[in-house]
C-alpha positions in Angstrom: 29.4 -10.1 13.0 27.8 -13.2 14.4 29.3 -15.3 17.4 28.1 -18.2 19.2 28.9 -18.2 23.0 29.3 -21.8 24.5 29.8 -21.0 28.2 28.0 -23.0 31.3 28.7 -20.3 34.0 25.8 -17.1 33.6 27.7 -14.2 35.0 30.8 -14.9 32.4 28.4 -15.5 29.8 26.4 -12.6 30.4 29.5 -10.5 30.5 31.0 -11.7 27.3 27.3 -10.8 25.8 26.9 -7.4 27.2 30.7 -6.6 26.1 30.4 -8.0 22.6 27.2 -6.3 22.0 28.3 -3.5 22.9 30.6 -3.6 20.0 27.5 -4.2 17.5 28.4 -8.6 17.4 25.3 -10.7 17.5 25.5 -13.1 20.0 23.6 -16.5 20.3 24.2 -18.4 24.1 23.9 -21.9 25.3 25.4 -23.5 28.2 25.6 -27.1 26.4 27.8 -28.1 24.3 26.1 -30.8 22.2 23.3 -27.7 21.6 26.2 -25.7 20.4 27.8 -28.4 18.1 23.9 -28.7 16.5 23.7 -25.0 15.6 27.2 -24.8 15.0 26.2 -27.2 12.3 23.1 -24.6 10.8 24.1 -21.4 11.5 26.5 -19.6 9.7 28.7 -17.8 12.9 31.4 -15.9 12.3 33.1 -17.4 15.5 32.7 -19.8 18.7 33.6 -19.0 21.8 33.9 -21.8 23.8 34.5 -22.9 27.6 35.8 -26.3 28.4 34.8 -27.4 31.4 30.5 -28.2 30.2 27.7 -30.1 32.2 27.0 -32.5 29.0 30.0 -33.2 27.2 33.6 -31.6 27.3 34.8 -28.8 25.2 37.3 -31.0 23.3 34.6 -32.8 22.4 32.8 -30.1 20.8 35.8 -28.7 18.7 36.3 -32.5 17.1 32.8 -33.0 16.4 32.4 -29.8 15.2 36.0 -30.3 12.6 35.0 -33.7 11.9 31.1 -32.1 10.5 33.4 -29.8 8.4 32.5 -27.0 10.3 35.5 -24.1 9.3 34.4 -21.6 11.9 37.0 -20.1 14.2 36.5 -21.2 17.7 38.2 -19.5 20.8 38.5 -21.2 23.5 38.0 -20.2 27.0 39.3 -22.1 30.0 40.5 -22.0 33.9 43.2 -24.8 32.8 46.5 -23.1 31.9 48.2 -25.8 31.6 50.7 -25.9 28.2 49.4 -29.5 27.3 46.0 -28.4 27.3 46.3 -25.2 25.3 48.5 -27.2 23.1 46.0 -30.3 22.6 43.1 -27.8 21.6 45.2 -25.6 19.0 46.0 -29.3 17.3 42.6 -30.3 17.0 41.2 -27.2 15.3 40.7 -24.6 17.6 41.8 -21.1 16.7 42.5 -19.1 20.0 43.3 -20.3 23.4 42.7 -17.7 26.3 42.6 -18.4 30.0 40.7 -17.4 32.7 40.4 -14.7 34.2 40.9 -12.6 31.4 41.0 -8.8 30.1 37.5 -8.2 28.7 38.6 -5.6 26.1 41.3 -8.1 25.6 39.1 -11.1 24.4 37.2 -9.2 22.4 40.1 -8.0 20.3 40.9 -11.6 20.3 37.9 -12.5 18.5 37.7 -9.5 16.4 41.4 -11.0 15.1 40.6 -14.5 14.5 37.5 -13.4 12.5 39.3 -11.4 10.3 42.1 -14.0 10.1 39.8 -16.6 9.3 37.7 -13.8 6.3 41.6 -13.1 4.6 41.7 -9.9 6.2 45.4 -9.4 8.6 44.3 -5.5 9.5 41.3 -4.2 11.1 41.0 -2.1 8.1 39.6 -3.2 4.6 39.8 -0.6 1.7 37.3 -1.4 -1.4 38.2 1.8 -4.0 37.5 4.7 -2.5 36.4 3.2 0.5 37.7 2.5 3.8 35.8 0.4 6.1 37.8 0.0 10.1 36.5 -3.0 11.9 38.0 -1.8 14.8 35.7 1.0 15.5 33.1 0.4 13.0 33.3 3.5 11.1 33.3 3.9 7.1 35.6 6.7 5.6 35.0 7.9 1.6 38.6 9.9 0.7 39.1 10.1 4.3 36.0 11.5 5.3 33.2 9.7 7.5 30.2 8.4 5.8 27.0 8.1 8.2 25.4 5.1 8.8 22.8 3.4 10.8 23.9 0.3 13.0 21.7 -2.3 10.4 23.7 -0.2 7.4 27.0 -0.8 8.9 26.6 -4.6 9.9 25.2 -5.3 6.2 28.3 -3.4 4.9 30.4 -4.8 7.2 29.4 -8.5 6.2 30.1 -7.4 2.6 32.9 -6.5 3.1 34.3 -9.6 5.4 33.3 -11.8 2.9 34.2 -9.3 -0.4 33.5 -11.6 -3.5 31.1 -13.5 -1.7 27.2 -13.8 -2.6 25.5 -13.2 0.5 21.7 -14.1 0.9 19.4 -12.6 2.6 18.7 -15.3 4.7 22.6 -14.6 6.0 22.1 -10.9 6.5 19.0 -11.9 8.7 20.9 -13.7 10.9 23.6 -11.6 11.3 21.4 -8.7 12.3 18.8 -10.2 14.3 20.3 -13.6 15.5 17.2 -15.3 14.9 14.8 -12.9 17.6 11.9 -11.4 16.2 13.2 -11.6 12.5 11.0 -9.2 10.1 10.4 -10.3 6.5 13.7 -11.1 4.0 11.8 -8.1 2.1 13.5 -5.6 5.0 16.9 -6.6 3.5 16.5 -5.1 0.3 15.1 -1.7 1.7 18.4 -1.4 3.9 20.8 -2.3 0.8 18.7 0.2 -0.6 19.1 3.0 1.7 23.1 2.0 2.0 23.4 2.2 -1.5 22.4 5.5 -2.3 24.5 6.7 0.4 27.3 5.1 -1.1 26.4 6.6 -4.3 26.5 10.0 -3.1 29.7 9.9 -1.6 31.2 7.5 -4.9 29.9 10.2 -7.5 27.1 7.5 -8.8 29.2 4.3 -8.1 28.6 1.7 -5.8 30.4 -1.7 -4.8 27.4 -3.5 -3.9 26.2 -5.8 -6.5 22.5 -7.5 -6.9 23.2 -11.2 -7.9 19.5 -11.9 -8.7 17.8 -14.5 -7.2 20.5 -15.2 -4.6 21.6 -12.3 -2.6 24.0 -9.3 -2.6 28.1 -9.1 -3.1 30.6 -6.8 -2.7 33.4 -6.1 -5.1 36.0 -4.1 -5.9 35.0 -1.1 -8.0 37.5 -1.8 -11.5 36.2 -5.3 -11.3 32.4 -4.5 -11.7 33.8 -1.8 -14.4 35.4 -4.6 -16.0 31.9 -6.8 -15.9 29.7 -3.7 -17.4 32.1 -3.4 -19.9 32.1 -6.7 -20.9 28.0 -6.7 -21.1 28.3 -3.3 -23.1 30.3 -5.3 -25.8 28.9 -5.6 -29.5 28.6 -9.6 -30.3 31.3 -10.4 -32.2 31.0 -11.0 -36.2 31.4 -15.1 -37.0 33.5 -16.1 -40.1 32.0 -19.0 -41.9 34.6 -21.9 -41.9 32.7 -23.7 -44.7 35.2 -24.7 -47.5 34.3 -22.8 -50.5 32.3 -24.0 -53.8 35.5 -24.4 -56.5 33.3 -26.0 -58.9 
């Protein structure tokens, strides 16, 4: 998961960072909101958490210029004002979460986990693919129950996957997501994780795996009976034609 922080005052930014990292969420920082709307624009984030009261242009401002660039990612809003009105005015121009300050650490992060979800078509914490059981809550993968072992890169690229199941992903987008644009190695170091996921997938799946290589774009997720259904279909003999010419009744 990939969040963008928009949040003007360092020791609350640092400890939303240090928190959310913590749970294994990428997080990119600014304190200006005009910055944030511009990368907001770019990057693909899986959320924005965002504090009203900024030294170049308000909060408000950033959630309709960010709605009217057809920007779709959730955006949580964090503020001092409690006020009804206010929580009220940002929920009806696009944000997605209103909490207040102070708040519950553990608590905002939940919140965020939530709204991502929300906003992917997932209601639970918990997505099943098959045989597969993947909790976002505390990042583990269970085959028939049982734990599968995985690095911290293995689970964020399965975890994307599976946020987004049906999705092509590129590896540009799994870049981002696991290195937030710091030090980023060659595309080529995406394939060798999918790789090394795959195969452990395969030995716990008895030979199958989910993932699926859409060449020259990226990697998907799906449902195992639906990639059955796809091989099947290539496996298929062509079909005979009929000849619909009228015949010769001379």
């Amino acid at each position: 998961m990939r969040i963008l922080l928009i949040e003007d005052d360092t020791p609350t930014a640092k400890g939303i960072e240090a928190l959310l990292r913590k749970e294994g969420v990428s997080v990119d920082s600014t304190s200006f909101g005009q910055y944030g709307v511009e990368v907001g624009k770019i990057y693909d984030y899986d959320g924005i958490v965002l504090d009203l009261m900024l030294p170049d242009i308000d909060g408000v401002d950033v959630i309709k210029k960010l709605r009217s660039a057809n920007v779709r990612t959730p955006v949580i809003v964090l503020s001092g004002l409690s006020e009804r009105k206010d929580k009220i005015n940002c929920l009806d121009i696009g944000a997605d979460d209103y909490v207040t300050k102070p708040f519950d650490g553990q608590e905002l992060v939940a919140r965020i986990q939530a709204v991502v979800r929300r906003s992917k078509g997932h209601a639970e914490s918990i997505i099943k693919i098959g045989r597969m059981t993947v909790n976002l809550q505390n990042r583990r993968v269970d085959i028939d129950g049982k734990p599968l072992h995985l690095t911290g890169k293995e689970y964020a690229i399965l975890e994307l996957l599976c946020l987004r199941k049906g999705a092509t992903l590129t590896k540009d987008m799994f870049l981002n997501h696991l290195y937030g644009g710091l030090d980023e190695p060659e595309l080529k170091i995406i394939d060798v994780f999918v790789c090394k996921l795959r195969k452990k997938l395969m030995e716990a799946l008895d030979g199958e795996c989910p993932i699926e290589t859409i060449w020259g774009r990226g990697y998907c997720i799906k449902d195992p009976d639906e990639l059955r259904n796809q091989i099947g279909a290539a496996q298929l003999p062509p079909q005979e034609f009929v000849s619909l010419e009228a015949p010769n009744l001379a």
